[in-house]
VMD Tcl script that builds the backbone (N, CA, C; Angstrom):
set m [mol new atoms 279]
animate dup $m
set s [atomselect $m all]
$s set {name element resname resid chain x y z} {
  {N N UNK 1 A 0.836 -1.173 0.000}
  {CA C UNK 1 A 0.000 0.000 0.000}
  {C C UNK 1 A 0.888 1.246 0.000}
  {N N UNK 2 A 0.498 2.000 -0.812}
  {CA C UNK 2 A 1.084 3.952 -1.008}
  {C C UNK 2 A 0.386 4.470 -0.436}
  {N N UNK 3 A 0.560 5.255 -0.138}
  {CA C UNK 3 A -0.238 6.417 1.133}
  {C C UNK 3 A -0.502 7.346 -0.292}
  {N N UNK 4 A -1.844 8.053 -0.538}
  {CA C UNK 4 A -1.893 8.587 -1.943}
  {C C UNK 4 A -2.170 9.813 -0.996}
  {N N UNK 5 A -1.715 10.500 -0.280}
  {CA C UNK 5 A -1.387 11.490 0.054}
  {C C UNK 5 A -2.733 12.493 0.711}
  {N N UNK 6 A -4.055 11.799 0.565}
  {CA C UNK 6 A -5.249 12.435 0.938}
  {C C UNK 6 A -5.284 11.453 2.756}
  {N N UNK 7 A -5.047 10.708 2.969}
  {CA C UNK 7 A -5.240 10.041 4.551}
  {C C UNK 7 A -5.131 8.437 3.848}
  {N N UNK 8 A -5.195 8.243 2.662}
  {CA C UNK 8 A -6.038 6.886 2.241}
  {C C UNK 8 A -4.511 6.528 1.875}
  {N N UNK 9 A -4.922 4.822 1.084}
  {CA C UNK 9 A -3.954 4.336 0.520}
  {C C UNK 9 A -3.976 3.738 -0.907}
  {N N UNK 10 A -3.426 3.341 -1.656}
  {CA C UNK 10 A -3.823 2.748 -3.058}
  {C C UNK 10 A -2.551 1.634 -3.119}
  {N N UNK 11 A -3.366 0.783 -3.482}
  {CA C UNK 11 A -2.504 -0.213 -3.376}
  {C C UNK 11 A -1.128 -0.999 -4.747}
  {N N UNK 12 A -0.333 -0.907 -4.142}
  {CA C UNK 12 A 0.551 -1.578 -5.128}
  {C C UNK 12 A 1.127 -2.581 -5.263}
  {N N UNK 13 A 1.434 -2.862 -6.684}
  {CA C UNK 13 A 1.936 -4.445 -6.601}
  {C C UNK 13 A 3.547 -4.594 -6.190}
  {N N UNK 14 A 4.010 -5.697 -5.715}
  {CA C UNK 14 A 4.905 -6.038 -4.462}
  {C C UNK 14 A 5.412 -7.247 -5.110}
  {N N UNK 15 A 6.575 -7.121 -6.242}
  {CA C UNK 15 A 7.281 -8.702 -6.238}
  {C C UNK 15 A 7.896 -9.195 -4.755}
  {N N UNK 16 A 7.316 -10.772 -4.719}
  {CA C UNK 16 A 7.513 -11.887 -3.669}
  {C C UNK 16 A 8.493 -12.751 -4.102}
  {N N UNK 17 A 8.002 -13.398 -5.286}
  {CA C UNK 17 A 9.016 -14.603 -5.999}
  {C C UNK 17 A 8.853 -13.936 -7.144}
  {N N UNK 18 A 10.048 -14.375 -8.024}
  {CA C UNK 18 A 10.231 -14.528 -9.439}
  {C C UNK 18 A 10.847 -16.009 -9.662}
  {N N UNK 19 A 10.349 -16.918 -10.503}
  {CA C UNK 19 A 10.638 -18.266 -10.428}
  {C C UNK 19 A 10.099 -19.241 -11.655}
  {N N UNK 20 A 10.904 -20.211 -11.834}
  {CA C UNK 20 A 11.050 -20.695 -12.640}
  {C C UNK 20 A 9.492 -21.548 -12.290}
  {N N UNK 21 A 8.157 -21.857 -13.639}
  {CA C UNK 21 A 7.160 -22.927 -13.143}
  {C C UNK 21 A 7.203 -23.751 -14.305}
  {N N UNK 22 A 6.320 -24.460 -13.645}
  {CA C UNK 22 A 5.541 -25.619 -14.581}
  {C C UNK 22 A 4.159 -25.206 -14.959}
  {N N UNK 23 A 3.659 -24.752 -15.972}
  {CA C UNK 23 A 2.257 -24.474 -15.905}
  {C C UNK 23 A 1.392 -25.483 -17.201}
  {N N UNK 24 A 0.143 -26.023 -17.495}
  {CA C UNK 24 A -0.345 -26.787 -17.594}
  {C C UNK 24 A -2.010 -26.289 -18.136}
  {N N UNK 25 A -2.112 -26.167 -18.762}
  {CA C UNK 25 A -3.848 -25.855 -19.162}
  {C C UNK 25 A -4.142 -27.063 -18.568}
  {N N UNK 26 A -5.458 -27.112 -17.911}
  {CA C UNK 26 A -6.515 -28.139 -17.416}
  {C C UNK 26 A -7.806 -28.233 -18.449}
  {N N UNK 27 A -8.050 -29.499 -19.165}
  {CA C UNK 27 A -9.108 -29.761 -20.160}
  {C C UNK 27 A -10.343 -30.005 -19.381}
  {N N UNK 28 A -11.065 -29.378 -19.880}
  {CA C UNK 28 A -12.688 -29.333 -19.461}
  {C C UNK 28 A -12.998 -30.334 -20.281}
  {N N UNK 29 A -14.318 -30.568 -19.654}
  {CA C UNK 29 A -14.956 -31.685 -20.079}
  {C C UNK 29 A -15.763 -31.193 -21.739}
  {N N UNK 30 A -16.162 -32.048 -22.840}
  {CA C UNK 30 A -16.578 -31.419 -24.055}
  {C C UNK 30 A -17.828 -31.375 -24.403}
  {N N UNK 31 A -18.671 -32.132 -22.943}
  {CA C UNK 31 A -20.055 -31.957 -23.126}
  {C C UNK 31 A -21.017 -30.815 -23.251}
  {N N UNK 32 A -22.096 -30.768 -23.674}
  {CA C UNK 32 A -22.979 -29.607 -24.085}
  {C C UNK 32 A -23.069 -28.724 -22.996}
  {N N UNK 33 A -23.035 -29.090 -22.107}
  {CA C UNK 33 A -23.420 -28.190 -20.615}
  {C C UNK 33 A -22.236 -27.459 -20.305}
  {N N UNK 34 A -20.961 -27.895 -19.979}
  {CA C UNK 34 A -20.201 -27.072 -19.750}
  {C C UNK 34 A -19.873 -26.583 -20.793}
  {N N UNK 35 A -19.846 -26.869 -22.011}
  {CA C UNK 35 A -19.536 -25.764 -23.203}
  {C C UNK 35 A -20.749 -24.617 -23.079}
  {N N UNK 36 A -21.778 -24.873 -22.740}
  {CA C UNK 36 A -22.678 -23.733 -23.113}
  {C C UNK 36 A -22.647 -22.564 -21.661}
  {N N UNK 37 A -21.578 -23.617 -20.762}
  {CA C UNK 37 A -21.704 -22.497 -19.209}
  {C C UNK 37 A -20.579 -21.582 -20.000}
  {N N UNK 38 A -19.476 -21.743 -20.206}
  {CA C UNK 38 A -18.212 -20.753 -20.729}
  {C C UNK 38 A -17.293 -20.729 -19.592}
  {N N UNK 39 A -17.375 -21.816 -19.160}
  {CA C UNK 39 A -16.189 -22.250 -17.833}
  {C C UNK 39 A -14.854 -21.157 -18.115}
  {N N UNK 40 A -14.133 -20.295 -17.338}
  {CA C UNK 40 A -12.733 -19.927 -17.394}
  {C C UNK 40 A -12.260 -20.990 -18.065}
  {N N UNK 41 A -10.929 -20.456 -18.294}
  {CA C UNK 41 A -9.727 -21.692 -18.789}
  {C C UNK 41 A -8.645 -21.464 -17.317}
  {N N UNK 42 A -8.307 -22.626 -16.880}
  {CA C UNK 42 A -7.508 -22.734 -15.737}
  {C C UNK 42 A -6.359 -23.923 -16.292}
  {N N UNK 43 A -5.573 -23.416 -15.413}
  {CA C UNK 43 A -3.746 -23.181 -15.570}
  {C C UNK 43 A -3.494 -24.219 -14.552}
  {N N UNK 44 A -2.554 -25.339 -14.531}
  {CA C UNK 44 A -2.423 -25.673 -12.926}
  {C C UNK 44 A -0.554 -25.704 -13.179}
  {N N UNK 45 A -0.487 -24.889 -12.042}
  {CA C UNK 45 A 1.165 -24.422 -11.910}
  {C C UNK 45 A 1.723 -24.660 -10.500}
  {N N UNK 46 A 2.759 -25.698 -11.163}
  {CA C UNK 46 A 3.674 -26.142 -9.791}
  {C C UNK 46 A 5.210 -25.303 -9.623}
  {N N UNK 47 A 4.912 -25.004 -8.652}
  {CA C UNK 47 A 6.731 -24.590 -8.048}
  {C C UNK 47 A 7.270 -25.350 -7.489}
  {N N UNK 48 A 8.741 -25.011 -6.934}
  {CA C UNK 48 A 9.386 -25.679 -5.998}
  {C C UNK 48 A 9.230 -24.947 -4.983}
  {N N UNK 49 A 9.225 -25.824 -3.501}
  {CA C UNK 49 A 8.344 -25.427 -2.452}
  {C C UNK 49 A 9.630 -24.550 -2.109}
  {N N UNK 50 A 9.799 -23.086 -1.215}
  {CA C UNK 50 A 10.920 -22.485 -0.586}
  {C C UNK 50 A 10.110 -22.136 0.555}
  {N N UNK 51 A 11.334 -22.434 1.562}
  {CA C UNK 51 A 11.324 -21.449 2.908}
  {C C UNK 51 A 10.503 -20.095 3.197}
  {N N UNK 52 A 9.539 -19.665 3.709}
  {CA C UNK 52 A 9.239 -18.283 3.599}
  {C C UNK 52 A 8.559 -17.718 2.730}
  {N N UNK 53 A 7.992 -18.684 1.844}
  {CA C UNK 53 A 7.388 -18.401 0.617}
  {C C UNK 53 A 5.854 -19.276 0.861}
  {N N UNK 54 A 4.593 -18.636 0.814}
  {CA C UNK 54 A 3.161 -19.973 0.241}
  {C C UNK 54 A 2.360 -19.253 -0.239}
  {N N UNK 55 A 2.202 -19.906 -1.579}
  {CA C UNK 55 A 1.200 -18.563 -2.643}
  {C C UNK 55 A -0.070 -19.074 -1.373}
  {N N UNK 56 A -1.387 -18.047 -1.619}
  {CA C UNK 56 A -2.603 -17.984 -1.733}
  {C C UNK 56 A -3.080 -17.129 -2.455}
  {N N UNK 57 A -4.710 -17.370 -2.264}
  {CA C UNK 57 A -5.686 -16.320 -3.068}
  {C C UNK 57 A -5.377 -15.266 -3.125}
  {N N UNK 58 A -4.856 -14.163 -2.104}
  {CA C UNK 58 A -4.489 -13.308 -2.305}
  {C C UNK 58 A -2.943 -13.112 -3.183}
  {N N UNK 59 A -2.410 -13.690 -3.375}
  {CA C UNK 59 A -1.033 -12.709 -4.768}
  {C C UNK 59 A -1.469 -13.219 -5.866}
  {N N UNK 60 A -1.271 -12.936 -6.731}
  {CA C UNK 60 A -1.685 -12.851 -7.760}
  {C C UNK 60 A -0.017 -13.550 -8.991}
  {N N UNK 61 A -0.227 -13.996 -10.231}
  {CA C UNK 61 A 0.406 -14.842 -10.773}
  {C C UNK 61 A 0.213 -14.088 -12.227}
  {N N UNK 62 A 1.890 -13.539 -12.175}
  {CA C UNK 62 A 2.019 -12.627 -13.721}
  {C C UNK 62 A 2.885 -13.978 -14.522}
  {N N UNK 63 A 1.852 -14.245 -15.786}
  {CA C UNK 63 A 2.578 -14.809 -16.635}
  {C C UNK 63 A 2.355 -14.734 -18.216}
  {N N UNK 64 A 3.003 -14.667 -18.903}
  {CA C UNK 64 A 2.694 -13.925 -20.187}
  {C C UNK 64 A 2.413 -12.604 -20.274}
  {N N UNK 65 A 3.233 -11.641 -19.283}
  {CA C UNK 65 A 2.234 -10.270 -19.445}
  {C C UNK 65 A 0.932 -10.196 -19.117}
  {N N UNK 66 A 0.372 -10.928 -17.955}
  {CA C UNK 66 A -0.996 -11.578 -17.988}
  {C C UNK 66 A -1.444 -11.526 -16.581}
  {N N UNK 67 A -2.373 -11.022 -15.836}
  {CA C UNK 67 A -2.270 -11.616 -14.710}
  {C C UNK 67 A -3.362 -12.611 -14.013}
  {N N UNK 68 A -2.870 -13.891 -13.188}
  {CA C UNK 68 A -3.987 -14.700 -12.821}
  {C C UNK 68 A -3.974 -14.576 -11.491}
  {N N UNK 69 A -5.347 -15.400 -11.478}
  {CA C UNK 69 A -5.537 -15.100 -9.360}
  {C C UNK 69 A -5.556 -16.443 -9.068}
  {N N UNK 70 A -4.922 -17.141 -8.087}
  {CA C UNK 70 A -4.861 -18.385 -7.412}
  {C C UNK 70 A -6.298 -18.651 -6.916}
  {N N UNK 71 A -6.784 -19.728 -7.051}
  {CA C UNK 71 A -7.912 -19.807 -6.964}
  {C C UNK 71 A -8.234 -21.176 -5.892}
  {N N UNK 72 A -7.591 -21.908 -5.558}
  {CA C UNK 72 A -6.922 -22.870 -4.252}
  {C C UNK 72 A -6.183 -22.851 -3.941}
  {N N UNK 73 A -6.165 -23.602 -2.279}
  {CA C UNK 73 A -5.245 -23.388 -1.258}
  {C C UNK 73 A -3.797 -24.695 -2.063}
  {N N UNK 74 A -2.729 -24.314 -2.598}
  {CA C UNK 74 A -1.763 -25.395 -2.922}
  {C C UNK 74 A -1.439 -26.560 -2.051}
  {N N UNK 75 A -1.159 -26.997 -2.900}
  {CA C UNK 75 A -0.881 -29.008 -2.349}
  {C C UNK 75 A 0.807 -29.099 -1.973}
  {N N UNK 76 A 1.382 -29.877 -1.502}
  {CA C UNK 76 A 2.794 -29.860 -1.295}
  {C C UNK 76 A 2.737 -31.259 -1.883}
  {N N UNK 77 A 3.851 -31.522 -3.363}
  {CA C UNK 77 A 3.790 -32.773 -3.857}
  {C C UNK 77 A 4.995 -33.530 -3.735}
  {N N UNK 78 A 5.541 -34.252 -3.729}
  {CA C UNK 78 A 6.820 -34.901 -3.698}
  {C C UNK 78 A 7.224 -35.354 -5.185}
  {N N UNK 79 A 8.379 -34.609 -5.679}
  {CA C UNK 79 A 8.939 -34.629 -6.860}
  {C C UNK 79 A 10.372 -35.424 -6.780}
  {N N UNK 80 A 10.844 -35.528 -8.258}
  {CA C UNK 80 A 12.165 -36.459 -7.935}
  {C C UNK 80 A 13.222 -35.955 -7.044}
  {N N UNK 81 A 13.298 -34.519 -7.420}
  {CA C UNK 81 A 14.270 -33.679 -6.758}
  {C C UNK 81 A 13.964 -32.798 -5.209}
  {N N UNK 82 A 12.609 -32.933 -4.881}
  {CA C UNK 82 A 12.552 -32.005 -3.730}
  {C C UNK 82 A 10.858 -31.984 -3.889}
  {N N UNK 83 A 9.838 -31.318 -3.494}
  {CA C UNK 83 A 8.701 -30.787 -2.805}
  {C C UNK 83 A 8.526 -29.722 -3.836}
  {N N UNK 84 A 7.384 -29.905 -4.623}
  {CA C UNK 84 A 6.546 -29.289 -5.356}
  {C C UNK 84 A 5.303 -28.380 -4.453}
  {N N UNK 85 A 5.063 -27.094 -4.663}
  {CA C UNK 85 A 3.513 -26.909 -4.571}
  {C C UNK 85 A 3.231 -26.137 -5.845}
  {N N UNK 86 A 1.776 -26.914 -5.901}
  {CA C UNK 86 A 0.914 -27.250 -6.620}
  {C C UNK 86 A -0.404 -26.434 -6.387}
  {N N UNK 87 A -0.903 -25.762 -7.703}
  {CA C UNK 87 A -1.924 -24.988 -7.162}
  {C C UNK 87 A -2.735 -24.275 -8.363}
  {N N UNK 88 A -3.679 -23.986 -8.731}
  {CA C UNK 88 A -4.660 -23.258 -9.740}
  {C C UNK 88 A -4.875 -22.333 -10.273}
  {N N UNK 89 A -4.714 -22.148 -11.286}
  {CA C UNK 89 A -5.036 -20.236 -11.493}
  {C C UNK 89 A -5.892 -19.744 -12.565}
  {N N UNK 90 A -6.430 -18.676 -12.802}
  {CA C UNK 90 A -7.726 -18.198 -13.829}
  {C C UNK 90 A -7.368 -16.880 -14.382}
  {N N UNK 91 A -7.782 -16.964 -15.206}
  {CA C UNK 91 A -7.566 -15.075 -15.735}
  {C C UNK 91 A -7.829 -14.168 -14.890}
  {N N UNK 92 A -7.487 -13.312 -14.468}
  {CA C UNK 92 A -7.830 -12.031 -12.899}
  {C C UNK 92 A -9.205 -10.789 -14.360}
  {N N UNK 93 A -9.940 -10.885 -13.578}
  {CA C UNK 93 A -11.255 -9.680 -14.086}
  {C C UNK 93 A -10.442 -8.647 -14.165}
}
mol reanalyze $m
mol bondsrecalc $m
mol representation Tube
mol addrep $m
């Protein structure tokens, strides 16, 4: 948050991580119903787990010039090399 100089604040964005992912389109199902709802398209993107670091809903996920909003609480997965988390994301409105 900036103090915008009237008493209030406006909020700004705050790099946390910059990091290498795995990201993944998730396939919807091709039946009539969810094609005719217009489901988002969701992303599922794993990191490597660090110290001091756990996305949630609140930060937000710039990729492609793009930004998405985490949309579940991440999973901690066990990978060959170390501890994955694992977690969802959608186009931000």
């Amino acid at each position: 948050m900036v103090s915008d100089g009237y008493g209030g604040y406006t909020p700004k964005p705050l790099l946390e991580l910059k990091t290498w992912a795995r990201i993944e389109q998730l396939k919807v199902s091709a039946n009539i119903e969810q094609a005719q709802m217009q489901l988002p398209t969701v992303y599922r993107v794993g990191v490597m787990l660090r110290a001091g670091f756990m996305p949630s809903v609140q930060h937000i996920v710039k990729w492609r010039e793009k930004n998405y909003r985490i949309i579940n609480a991440p999973i901690v997965e066990n990978v060959r090399y170390g501890k994955e988390l694992v977690f969802d994301i959608t186009a931000k409105d």
